[in-house]
C-alpha angles and dihedrals in degrees: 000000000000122000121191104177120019129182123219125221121192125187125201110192140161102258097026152358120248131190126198118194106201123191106234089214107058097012093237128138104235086180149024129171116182112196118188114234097216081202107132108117139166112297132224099239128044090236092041132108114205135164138188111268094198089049088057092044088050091047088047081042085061097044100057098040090054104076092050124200101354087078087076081081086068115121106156133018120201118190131200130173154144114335138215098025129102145225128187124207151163123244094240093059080058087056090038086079104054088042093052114345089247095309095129128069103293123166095089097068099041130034136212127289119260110209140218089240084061105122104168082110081074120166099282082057103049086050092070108049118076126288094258113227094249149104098242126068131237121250136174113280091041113135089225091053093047102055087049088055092043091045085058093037115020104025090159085082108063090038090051093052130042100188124056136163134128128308095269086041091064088039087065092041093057100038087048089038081222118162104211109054119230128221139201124226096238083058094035096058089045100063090056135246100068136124112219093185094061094027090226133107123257083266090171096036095052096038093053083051090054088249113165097238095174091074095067124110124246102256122223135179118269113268097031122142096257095185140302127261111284106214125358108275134175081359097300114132123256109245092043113157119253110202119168103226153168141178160212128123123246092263097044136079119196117215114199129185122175111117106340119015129244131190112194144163128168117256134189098218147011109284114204096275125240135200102292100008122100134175118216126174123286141165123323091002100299125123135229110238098215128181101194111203112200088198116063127110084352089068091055100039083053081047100050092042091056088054089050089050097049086046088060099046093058091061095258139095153222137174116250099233090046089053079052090052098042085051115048079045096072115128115251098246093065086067093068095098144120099238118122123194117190093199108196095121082151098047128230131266099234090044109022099160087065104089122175128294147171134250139196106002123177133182090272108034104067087095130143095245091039088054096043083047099043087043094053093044093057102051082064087042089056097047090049083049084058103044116011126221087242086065096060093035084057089046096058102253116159100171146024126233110206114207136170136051099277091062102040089053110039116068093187082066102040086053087048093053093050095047101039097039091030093201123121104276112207116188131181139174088234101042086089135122096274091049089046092051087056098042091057098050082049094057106044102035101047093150094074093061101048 
């Protein structure tokens, strides 16, 4: 089949890359390749969550060169990814690509990523920074956050890098081989200590507490031309739009599950908040209503990972992705139990002191299927505690958009998000973040596709 104009997504998450190529023409994705990062490393702080950044970037290298010459019908790129964390770089690691693709020695002139799931700002330490002028709250994890504890524990760092944003931040930065990052509001407001009435930083706030403002990034409105590619590569042309991006329609919310877990819909104002859910910036003035789980597939692959451990102490052995299968296999009979399993072994944001527990056990229901059932229940328990079905219902949802891996996969899931949310669930294997990303850019730039 012929294309003449494709749009390129590209997904930056916490486990793995993935790429959506849409055709402009009948909105349809014609190609999607995941690759898994493989990035998470020790970090440098007992609390911290870090990752490799050139191990992401290798893993985005992969994805683009997979799909070959059909990339030359490329004519915009919108890219999406994991929110709240930071990185901090050099401007010559961002020409280093273009001189080598990372090749070269690189570290010194980038550091770790510091993810959203970093929680060495822990609440002792949040006591103590200035209350930010928003109307969102501040949590651990949060980019803002970070760079005040590293400017108190690990100074070297700021001193060593003069550019930071988040990981797809520094992925426009290097595809446009721009110096300045540049920023979205939707990321902007989730790193802390910015207005989104007046779309600026708390300048005044942060510079009486000796932050180092200079190192933020310029902040622009969702949807906004960033730049354009900066030479052909992997057969993409060279003057490609770059556009950050994300995506759902007013009468849609999108559930995703990978390796947190999200529930969000548009809105067109500030509901009164409640505990867990939060509204940042999105297209035409409106906002996106989010309730941000920090427990979602990372409680079952814990969970998965402490069977495997009890397995092997016990002198025998299974492979990891054969325990999945077996899993994620249980008749459906073997879910009709009791038991109840508050899953948030990571916390939550909003109530980080609440950590899992079980209900309701008996003498026969502490079973292996009973546990892997009751686990992945309440993941999807836990999201409908943060944001109700009555306030979709007032906000006008009338259907639900399943996305990750998690979902897409796990069938006792996908059952517990029709039942408890009782909306029409559609999932499908290209309604993911990449697609998303294209989709958007689609949307809100149609004149470069006519």
């Amino acid at each position: 089949m012929d294309f003449e104009k494709l749009i390129l997504g590209i997904d930056i998450g916490t486990s793995s890359v993935k790429i959506s190529l849409l055709d402009s023409c009948t909105s349809k994705s014609i190609y999607v390749k995941s690759v898994p990062t493989l990035a998470k490393i020790n970090p440098s702080h007992q609390k911290g969550d870090e990752q490799d950044v050139v191990k992401i970037l290798k893993a985005m290298q992969e994805c683009l060169k997979s799909p070959g010459e059909i990339m030359k019908k490329v004519k915009a790129i919108g890219i999406c990814g994991q929110m709240h964390g930071i990185v901090f770089w050099d401007e010559q690691f961002v020409h280093t690509f273009w001189d080598s693709e990372f090749t070269n020695k690189t570290d010194i002139f980038v550091s770790n990523l510091y993810t959203w799931q970093d929680a060495r700002t822990d609440h002792q330490f949040l006591a103590k920074l200035p209350k930010p002028h928003s109307h969102l709250k501040s949590y651990s994890g949060y980019g803002c956050n970070t760079i005040f504890w590293l400017k108190e524990n690990q100074p070297d760092i700021l001193r060593n890098f003069n550019q930071c944003g988040t990981i797809q931040d520094l992925i426009v930065s290097i595809l446009c081989n721009q110096g300045k990052p540049v920023m979205s509001t939707h990321n902007a407001a989730s790193w802390g200590y910015f207005d989104v009435t007046d779309c600026s930083w708390n300048t005044d706030i942060l510079m009486e507490a000796n932050f180092p403002v200079h190192l933020l990034p310029s902040v622009v409105q969702p949807g906004i031309n960033i730049g354009t590619l900066y030479e052909t590569i992997y057969h993409i042309p060279k003057g490609a739009v770059i556009v950050i991006a994300t995506l759902t329609t007013m009468t849609d919310a999108v559930i995703n599950i990978s390796t947190s877990a999200q529930v969000a819909f548009i809105a067109k104002e500030i509901e009164t908040q409640c505990d867990g859910v939060e509204y940042f910036p999105y297209f035409e003035n409106h906002f996106l209503a989010v309730a941000a789980s920090l427990n979602g597939g990372n409680v079952l692959d814990s969970f998965v990972k402490s069977v495997s451990s009890w397995i092997s102490a016990l002198g025998l052995t299974i492979a990891e992705d054969e325990l999945w299968n077996r899993l994620l296999h249980l008749s459906p009979e073997e879910h009709l139990t009791p038991l109840i399993v508050n899953p948030l072994i990571f916390g939550e944001r909003h109530d980080p002191t609440t950590y899992g527990s079980l209900i309701n056990v008996t003498n026969n229901n502490l079973t292996l299927s009973a546990l892997f059932s009751g686990f992945c229940k309440g993941i999807i328990n836990n999201l409908l505690k943060m944001m109700s079905r009555e306030m979709l219902l007032k906000a006008g949802i009338q259907r639900i958009i399943g996305s990750g891996s998690v979902i897409t996969k796990n069938h006792i899931i996908k059952k517990e998000i029709e039942t408890i949310f009782n909306l029409p669930l559609s999932v499908t294997m290209s309604e993911d973040s990449a697609f998303g990303a294209a989709l958007a850019l689609l949307k809100n730039n149609p004149s470069l596709f006519n």
